[in-house]
TIDREN-893994 format. One line per 3 residues: number of its first residue (from 1); for each residue x, y, z of N, C-alpha, C. Coordinates in nm, 3 decimals. Example, Ala and Ser with C-alpha at 12.3 -4.5 7.8 and 13.67 -1.06 7.14 Angstrom:
BEGIN
1 = 1.319/-0.569/0.780/1.230/-0.450/0.780/1.320/-0.330/0.780; 1.285/-0.225/0.708/1.367/-0.106/0.714/1.290/0.003/0.787
This chain:
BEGIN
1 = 0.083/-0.118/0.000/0.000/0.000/0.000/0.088/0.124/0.000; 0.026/0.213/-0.060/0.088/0.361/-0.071/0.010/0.445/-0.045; 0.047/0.518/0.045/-0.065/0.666/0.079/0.032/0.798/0.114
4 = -0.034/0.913/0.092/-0.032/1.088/0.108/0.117/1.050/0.053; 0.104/1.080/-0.114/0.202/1.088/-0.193/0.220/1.249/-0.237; 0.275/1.291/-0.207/0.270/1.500/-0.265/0.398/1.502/-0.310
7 = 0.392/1.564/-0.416/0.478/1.595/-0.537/0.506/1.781/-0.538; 0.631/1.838/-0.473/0.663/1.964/-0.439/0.797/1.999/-0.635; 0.737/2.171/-0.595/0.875/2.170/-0.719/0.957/2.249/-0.591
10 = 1.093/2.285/-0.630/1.197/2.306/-0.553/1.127/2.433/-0.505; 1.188/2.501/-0.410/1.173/2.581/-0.352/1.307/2.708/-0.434; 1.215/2.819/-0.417/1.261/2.911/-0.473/1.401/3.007/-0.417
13 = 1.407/3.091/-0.481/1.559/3.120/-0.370/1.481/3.209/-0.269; 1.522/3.204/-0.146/1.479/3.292/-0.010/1.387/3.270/0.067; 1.309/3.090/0.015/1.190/3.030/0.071/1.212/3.030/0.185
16 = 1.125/3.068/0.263/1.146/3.048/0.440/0.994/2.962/0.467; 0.911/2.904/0.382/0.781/2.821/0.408/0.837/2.681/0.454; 0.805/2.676/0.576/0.848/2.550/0.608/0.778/2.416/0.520
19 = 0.832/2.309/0.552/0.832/2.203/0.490/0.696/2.101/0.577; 0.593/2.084/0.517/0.522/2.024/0.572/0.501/1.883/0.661; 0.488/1.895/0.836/0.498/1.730/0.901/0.388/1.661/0.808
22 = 0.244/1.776/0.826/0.144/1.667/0.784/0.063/1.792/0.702; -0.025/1.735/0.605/-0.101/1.824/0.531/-0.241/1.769/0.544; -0.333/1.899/0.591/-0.428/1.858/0.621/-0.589/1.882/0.559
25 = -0.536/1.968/0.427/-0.615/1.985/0.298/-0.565/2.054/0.184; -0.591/2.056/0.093/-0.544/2.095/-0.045/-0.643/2.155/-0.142; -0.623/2.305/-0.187/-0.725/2.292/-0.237/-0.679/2.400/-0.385
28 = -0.658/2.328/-0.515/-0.634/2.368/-0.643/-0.749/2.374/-0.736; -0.789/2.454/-0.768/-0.941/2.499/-0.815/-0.991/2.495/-0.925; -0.879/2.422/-1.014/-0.860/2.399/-1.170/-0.960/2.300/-1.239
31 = -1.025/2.205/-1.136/-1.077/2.104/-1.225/-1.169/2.078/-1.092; -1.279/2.006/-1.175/-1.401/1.950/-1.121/-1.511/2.100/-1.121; -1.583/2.044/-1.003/-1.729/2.164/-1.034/-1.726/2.213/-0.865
34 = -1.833/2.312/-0.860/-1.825/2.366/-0.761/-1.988/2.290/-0.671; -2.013/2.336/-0.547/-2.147/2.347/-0.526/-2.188/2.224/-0.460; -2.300/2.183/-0.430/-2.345/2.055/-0.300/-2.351/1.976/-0.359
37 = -2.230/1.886/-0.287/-2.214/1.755/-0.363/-2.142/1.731/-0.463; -2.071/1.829/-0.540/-1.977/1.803/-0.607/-1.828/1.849/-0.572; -1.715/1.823/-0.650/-1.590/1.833/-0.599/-1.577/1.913/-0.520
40 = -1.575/2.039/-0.498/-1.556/2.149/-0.429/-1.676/2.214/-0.359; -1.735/2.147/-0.241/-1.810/2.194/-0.183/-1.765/2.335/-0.079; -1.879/2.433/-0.090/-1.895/2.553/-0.013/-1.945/2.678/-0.074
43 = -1.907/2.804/-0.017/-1.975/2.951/-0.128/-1.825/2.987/-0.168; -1.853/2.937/-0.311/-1.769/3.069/-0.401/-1.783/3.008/-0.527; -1.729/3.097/-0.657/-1.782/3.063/-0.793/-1.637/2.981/-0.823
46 = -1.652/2.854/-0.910/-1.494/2.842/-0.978/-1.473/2.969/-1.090; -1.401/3.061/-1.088/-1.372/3.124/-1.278/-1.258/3.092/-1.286; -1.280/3.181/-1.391/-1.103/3.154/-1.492/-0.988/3.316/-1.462
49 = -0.936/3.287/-1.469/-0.828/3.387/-1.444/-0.862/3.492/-1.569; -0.801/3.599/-1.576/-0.771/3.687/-1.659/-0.656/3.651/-1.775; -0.721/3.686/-1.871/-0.587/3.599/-1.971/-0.427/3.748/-1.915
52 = -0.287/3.688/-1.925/-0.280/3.576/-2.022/-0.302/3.439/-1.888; -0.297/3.449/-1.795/-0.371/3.348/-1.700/-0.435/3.220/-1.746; -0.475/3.123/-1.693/-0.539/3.008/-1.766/-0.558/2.910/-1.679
55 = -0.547/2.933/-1.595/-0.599/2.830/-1.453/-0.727/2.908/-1.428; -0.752/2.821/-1.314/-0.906/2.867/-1.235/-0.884/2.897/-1.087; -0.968/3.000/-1.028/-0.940/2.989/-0.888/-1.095/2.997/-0.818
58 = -1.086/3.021/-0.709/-1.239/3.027/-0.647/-1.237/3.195/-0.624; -1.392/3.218/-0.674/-1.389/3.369/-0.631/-1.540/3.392/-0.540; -1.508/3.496/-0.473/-1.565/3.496/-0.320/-1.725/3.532/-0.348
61 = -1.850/3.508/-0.319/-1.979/3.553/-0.373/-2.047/3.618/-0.229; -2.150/3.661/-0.235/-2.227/3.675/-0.101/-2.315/3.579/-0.031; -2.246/3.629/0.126/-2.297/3.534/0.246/-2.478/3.530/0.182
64 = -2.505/3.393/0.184/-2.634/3.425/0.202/-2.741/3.464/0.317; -2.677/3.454/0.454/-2.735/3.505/0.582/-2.679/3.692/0.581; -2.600/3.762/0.521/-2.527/3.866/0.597/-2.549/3.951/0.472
67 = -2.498/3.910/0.332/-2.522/3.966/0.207/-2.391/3.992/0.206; -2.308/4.031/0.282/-2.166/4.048/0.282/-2.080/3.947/0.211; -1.963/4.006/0.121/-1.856/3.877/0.050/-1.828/3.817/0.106
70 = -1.787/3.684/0.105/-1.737/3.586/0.160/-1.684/3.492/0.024; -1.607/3.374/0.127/-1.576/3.261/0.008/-1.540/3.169/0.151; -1.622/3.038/0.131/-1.600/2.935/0.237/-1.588/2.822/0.155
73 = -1.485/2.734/0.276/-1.432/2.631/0.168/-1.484/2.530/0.241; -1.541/2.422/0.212/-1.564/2.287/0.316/-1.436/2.210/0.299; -1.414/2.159/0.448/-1.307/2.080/0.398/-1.337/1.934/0.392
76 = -1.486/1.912/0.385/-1.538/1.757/0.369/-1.499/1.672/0.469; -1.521/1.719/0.580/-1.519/1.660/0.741/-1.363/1.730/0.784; -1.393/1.720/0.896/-1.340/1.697/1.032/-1.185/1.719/1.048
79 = -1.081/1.799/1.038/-0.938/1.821/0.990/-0.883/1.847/1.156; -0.809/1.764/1.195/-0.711/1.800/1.333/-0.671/1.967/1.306; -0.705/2.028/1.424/-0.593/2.163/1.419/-0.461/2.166/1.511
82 = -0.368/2.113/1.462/-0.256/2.116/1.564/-0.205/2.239/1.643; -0.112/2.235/1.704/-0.125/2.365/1.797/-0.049/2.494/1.726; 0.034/2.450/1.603/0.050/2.534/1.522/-0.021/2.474/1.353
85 = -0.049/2.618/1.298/-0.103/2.531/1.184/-0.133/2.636/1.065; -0.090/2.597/0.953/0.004/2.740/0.837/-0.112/2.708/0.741; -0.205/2.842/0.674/-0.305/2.830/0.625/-0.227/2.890/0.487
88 = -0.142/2.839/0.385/-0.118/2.869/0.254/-0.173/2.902/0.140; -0.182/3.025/0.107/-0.237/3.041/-0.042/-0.217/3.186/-0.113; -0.235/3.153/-0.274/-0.229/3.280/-0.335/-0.392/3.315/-0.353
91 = -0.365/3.441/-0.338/-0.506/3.569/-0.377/-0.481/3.655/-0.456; -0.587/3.761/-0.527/-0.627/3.851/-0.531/-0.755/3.925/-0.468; -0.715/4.027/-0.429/-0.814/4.116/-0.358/-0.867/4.279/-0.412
94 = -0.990/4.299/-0.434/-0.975/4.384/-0.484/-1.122/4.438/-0.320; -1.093/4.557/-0.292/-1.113/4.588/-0.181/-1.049/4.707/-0.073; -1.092/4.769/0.023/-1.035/4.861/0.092/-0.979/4.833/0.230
97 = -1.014/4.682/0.279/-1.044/4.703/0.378/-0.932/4.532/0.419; -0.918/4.494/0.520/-0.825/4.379/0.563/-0.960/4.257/0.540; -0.890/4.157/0.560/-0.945/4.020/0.550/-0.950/3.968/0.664
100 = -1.074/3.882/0.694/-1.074/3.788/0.774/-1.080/3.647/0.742; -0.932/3.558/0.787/-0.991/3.450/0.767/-0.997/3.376/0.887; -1.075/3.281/0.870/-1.134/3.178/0.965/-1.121/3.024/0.947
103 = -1.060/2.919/1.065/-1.113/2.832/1.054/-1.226/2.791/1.152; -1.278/2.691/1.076/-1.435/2.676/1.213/-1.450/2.544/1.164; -1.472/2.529/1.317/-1.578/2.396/1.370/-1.733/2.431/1.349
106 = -1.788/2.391/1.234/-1.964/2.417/1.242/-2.006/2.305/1.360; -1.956/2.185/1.406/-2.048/2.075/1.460/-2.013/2.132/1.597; -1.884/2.201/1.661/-1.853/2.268/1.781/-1.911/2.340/1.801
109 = -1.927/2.442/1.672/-2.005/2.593/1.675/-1.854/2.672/1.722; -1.695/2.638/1.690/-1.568/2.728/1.771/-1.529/2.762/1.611; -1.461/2.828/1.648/-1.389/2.942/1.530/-1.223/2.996/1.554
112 = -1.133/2.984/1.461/-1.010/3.078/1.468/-0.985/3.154/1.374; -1.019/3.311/1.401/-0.998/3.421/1.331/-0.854/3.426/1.312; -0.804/3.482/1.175/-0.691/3.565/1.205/-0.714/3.694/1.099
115 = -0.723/3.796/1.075/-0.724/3.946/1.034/-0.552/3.918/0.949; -0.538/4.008/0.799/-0.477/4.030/0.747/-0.473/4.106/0.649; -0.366/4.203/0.594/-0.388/4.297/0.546/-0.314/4.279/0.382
118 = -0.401/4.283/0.286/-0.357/4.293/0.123/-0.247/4.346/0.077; -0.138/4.316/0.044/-0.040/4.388/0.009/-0.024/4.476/-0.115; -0.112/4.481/-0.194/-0.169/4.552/-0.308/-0.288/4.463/-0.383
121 = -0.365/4.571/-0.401/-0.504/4.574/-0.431/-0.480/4.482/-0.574; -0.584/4.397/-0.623/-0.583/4.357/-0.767/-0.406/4.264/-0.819; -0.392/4.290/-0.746/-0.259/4.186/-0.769/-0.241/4.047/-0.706
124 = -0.188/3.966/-0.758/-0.176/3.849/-0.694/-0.048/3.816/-0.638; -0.098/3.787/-0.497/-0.031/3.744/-0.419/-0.020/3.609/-0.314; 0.104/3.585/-0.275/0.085/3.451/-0.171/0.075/3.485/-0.041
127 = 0.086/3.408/0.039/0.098/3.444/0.166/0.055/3.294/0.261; 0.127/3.308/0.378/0.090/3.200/0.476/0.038/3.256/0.628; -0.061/3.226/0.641/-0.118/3.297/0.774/-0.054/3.150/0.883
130 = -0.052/3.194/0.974/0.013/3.142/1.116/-0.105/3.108/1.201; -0.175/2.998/1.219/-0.276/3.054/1.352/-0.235/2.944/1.420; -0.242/2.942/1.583/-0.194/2.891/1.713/-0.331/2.869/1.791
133 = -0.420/2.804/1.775/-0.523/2.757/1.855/-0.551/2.703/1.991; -0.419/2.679/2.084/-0.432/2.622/2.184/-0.556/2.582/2.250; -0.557/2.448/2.175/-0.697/2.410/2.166/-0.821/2.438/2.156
136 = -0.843/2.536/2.104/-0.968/2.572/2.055/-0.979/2.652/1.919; -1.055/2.593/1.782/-1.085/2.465/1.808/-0.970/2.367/1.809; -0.974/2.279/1.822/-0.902/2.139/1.793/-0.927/2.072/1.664
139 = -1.053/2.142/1.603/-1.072/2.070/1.420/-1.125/2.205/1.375; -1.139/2.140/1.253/-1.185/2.243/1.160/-1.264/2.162/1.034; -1.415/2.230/0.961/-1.415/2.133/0.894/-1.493/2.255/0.769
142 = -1.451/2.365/0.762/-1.482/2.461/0.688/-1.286/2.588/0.705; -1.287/2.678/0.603/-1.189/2.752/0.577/-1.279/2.876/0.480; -1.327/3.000/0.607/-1.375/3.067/0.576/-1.282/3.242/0.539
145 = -1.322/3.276/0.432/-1.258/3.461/0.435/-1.379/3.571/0.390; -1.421/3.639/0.527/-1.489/3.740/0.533/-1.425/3.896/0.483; -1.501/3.945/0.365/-1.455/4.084/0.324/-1.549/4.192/0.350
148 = -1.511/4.311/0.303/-1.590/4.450/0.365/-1.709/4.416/0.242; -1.809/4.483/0.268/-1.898/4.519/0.166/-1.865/4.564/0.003; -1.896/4.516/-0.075/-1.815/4.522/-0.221/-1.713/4.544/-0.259
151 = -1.627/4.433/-0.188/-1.426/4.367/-0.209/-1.496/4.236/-0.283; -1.413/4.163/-0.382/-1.367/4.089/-0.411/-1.253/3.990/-0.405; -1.285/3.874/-0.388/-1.144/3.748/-0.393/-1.124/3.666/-0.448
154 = -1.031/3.654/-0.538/-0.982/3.520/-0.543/-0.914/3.462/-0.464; -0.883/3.325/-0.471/-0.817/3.214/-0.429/-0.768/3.131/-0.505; -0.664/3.071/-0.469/-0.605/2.944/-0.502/-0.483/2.892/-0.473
157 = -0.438/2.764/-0.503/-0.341/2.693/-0.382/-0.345/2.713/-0.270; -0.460/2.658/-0.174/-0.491/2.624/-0.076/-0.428/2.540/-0.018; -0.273/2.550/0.143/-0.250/2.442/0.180/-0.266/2.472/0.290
160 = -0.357/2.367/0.384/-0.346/2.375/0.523/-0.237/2.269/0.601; -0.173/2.302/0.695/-0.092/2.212/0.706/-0.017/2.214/0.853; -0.005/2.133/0.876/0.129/2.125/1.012/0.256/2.165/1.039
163 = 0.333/2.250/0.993/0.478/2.294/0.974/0.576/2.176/1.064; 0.650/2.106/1.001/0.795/2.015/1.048/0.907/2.110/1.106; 0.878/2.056/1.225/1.009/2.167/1.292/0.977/2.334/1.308
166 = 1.061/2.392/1.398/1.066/2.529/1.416/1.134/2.598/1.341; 1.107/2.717/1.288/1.176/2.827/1.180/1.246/2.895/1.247
């Protein structure tokens, strides 16, 4: 038997992203469908990038309780949150205002905010948020990002993960 096979390209010059113990979702937005019950369950649209672009990413639609943007990702049950735990991905944001993202326990009803700020508007960027939960929650089974009233997001390369060792 063979299992959690991941295929990395080298790391670039000045990478300081640690190297993953354990990975605890993945989420590349290129293929399959969106919506209940199919590949990519939660709120947001799959599109297509802006040429010359040619991948797909998830882009953020409105809460249907709040009317406010959002983009929530299911992570199709139940994900350990270790006591450190590196939420990876590239965006664009088009917007005035900082981001919230979240992981949450819906079956707990617990939540871990972390607030972050766009490094330029309409451009794409990466970034790895840091969140430290000391136990609460302890899972996660959604990966939510709340925006101001008419901001926009993309997403894509989604890694949640465990970081190996201290930086």
């Amino acid at each position: 038997m063979i299992d959690d096979i991941v295929l990395y390209d080298d790391s670039l010059p000045g990478e300081t992203l640690p190297f993953p113990r354990r990975i605890l979702f993945t989420g590349w937005f290129d293929t399959g469908r969106q919506g209940q019950g199919h590949e990519w369950p939660g709120h947001f649209e799959i599109a297509r990038h802006e040429p010359p672009l040619t991948w797909k990413a998830a882009k953020s639609v409105n809460d249907p309780r709040t009317g406010n943007p959002w983009l929530r990702i299911h992570l199709r049950g139940l994900r350990p949150i270790p006591d450190t735990t590196h939420l990876s991905f590239r965006y664009r944001y088009a917007g005035d205002k900082d981001i919230r993202a979240t992981l949450a326990d819906t079956k707990g009803d617990k939540r871990l905010d972390r607030d972050f700020s766009p490094p330029a508007e309409g451009m794409w960027s990466h970034t790895t948020l840091t969140f430290d939960p000391k136990g609460s929650p302890s899972q996660a089974d959604e990966i939510r990002f709340h925006l101001a009233p008419g901001a926009t997001l993309f997403v894509d390369d989604v890694l949640l993960f465990e970081p190996a060792g201290d930086r």
